[in-house]
N, C-alpha and C positions, 0 to 999 in steps of 0.2 A: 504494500500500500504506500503512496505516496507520502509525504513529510506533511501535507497540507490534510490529509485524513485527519490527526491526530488533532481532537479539539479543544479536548480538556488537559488540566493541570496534572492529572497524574499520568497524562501521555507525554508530557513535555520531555523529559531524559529520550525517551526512542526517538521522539522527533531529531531533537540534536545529533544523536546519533548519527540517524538517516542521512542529514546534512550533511552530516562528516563524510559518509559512506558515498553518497554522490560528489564530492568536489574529490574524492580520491580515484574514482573512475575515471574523472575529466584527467584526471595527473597522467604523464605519459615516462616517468621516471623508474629504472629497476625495481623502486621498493614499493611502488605501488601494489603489484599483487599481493605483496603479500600484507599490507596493509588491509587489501581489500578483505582479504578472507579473516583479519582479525578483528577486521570489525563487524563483518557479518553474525560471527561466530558471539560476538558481543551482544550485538541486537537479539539474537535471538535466545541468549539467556537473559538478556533482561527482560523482552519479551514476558516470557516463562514465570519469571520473578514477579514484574508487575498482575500481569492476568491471573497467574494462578492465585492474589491474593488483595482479591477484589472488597471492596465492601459494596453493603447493599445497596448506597449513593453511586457510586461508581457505574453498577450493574442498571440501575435507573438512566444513568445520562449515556450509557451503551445502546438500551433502548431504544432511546428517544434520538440518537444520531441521524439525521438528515440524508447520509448515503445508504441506512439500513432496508433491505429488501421489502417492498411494502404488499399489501395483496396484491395488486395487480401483476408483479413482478412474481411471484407465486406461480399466480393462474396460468403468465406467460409459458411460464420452464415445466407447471406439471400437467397442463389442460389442452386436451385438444379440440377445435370446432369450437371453443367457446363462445355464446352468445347471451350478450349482457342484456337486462330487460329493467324496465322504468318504471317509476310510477305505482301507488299503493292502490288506486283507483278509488281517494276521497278525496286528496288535497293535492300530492304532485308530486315530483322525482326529489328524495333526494341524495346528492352524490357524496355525500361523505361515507354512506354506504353501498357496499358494490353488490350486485349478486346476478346471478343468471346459467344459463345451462353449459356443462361444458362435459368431455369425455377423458376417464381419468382410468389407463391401461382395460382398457374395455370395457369401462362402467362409467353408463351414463349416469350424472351426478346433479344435485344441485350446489353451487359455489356463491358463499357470500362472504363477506369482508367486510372491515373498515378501509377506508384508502383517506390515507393522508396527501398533501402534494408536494412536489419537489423543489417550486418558486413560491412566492410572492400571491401570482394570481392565482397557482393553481388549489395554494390554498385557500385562499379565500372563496374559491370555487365550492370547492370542498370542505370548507367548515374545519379546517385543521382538523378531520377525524372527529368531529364530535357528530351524531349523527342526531335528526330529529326527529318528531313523533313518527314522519310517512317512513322515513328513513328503516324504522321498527315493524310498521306494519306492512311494506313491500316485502321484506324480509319474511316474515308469517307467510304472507301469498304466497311465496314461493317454497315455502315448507310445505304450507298445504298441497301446492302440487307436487310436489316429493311425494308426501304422504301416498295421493291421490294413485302416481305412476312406480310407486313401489322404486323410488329412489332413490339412494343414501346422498346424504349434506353434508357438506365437507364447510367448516368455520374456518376465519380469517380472524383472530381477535388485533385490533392494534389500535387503538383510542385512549384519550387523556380522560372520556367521560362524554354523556350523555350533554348535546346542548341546553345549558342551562338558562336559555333568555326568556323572556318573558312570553313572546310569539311560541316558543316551543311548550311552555306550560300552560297556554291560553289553549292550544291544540292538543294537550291531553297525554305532556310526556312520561310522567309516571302511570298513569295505566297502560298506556302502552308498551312500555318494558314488565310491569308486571301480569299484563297479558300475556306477551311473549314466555315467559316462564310458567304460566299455568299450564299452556299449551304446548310447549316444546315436553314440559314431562309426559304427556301421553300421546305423541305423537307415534304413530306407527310404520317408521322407518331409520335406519341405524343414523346415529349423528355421531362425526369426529369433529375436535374442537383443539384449534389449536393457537395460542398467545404466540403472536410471532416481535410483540412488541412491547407496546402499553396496555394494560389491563384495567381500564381505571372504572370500579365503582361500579353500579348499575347499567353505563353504556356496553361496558363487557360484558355483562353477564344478559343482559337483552335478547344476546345472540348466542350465549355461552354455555347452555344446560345441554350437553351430550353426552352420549354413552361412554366415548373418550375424553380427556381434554390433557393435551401436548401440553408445552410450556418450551420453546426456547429458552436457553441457557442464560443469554442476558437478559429476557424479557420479566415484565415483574406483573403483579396482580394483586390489585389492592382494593381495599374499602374506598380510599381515598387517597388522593395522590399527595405526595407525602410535603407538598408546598400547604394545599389544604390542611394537612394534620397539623402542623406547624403555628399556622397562623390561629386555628380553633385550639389550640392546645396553648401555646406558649407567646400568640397577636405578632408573631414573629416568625415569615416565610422565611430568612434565611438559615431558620434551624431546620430545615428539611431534609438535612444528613442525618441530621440524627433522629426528626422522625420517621426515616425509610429504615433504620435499624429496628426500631419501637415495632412496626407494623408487620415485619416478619412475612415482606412481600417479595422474596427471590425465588426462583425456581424451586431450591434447593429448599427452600422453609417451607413451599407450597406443598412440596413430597415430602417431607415427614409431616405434612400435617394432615396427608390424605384429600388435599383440596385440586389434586392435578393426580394423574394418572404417569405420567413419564415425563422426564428430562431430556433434552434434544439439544446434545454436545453444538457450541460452533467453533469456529476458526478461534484462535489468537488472535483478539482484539475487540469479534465482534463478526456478525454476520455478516456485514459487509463487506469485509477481506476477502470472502469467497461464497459469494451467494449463490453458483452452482452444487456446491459440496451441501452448504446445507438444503436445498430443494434437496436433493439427492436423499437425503435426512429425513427429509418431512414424505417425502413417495413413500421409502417405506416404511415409516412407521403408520400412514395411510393404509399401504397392503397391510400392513398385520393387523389391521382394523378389519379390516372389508372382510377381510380370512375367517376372522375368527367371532364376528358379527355373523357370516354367513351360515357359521355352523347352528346357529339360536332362531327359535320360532319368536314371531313377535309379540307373543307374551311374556316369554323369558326376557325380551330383550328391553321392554318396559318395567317389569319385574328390577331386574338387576338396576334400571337408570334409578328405581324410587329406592332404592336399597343404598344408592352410591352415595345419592344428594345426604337420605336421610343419617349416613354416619359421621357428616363433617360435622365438626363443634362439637363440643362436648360442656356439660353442666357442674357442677360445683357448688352441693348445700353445703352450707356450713350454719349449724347452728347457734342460734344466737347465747347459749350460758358459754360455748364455747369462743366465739370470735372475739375478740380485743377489740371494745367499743370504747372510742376516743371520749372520757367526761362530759364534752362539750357537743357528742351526736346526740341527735334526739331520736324517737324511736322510729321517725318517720322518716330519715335516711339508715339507721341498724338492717344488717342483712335479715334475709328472710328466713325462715325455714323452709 
């Protein structure tokens, strides 16, 4: 990857690097080679060093990087004959969410996303990934015709979050995401789900109740994005490093907490470095979906979606002669029994 990839502060040492590493190419003196190869060999354990000991902030602004593969860039490398469709048919298109038909190693599928943009306008086009109510229930329509044509739906998660304006909640954005979740659990066709990005809050999870759900290595999944946790917690966004620690939103926290299904290694640095390796990634951990989906009747396979939801979280009585109640609580914040 080039010197100019590298955008944050804890990239900065490989950038330098890098630099070094190209003005020694340009050099045309004996000792260049073998400068070259000792800096190579540099980069690439620092590399090592740096990724292999990421924190959770880090892994957030990995994310969220600008050159990261976004759905459409997906759809491109694993869908063939795809054909994108519009419109919820009550209010109108819209493109911060993608979806429509496409053909995925001999199955015909239904494919939806978020799609972010890559400038200026095309985000503004696109609502930077936030999607809105139609945005939700085009989405549904086209489940139901999954449903309908006996199916399977392949997820694209990558959003900061549901748009939160006022036009979007004047048109019905919270029942709409919670419509979407009534319906997707008993939907009668397999669904794979996979966070290829940002995960944020109900706009993820609107499209995100399936039988699987992936999770890319840098990507993260949260109640809230950890600038919001920040500011509701401590009126102060730039503590959001350390409330993406608090929130326990990286792959790797998602799977020991049972809230994701697999882990989907990428490159050193980010999926960006090589967004053909990881498609390659995400196909088959799609086949081993389709595979083993195919072996279940669609009772089983609804059965199993209400058994998955129903084991995340977990509860904690503590009864009250027991808990350590502060003098000064009163009994109408003391825990419950």
């Amino acid at each position: 990857m080039p010197a100019t990839g590298y955008r944050y502060e804890f990239e900065k040492p490989i950038a330098e690097l890098e630099h070094r590493l190209q003005e020694a190419r340009k050099a045309s003196d004996q000792t260049a080679s073998s400068r070259i190869k000792a800096l190579e060999a540099e980069i690439e354990q620092l590399k090592r060093k740096i990724y292999g000991s990421l924190i959770p902030w880090n892994r957030v602004q990995l994310a969220r990087h600008p050159q990261r593969p976004y759905t459409l860039d997906y759809v491109g490398k694993l869908f063939g004959e795809f054909v994108q469709l519009h419109g919820d048919r009550f209010f109108g298109e819209d493109r911060a969410l993608v979806a429509g038909l496409g053909m995925f190693e001999g199955h015909s599928c239904i494919v939806l996303g978020h799609q972010k943009g890559r400038d200026t306008k095309e985000n503004l086009m696109r609502n930077f990934g936030s999607p809105h109510p139609e945005g939700y229930r085009k989405a549904m329509r086209l489940m139901r015709m999954a449903e309908k044509y006996r199916r399977p739906i392949i997820v694209f998660i990558d959003t900061p979050g549901a748009y939160p304006g006022v036009g979007a909640e004047e048109r019905g954005q919270a029942h709409s995401i919670a419509y979407n979740l009534r319906e997707m659990s008993g939907l009668k066709t397999p669904i794979y789900v996979c966070v290829i990005g940002e995960g944020g809050s109900g706009g993820a999870l609107g499209i995100g109740l399936g039988d699987w759900v992936a999770i890319l290595e840098n990507a993260y999944y949260s109640v809230i994005s950890p600038e919001g946790c920040a500011a509701i917690l401590w009126r102060d966004r730039l503590r959001a490093p350390e409330a993406s620690g608090a929130l326990k939103l990286t792959a790797y926290d998602l799977l020991g907490m049972g809230i994701v299904d697999e882990v989907i290694e990428e490159p050193l640095g980010g999926a960006h470095n090589d967004p053909d390796i990881v498609a390659e990634r995400v196909r088959a951990s799609i086949l081993r979906f389709l595979k083993h989906a195919g072996t279940l009747s669609i009772d089983k396979l609804i059965q199993n979606r209400y058994e998955k939801f129903r084991r995340i979280g977990a509860v904690t009585t503590i009864s009250a002669s027991s808990a350590e109640v502060p003098p000064s609580t009163t009994s109408a914040t003391a825990p419950r029994e």
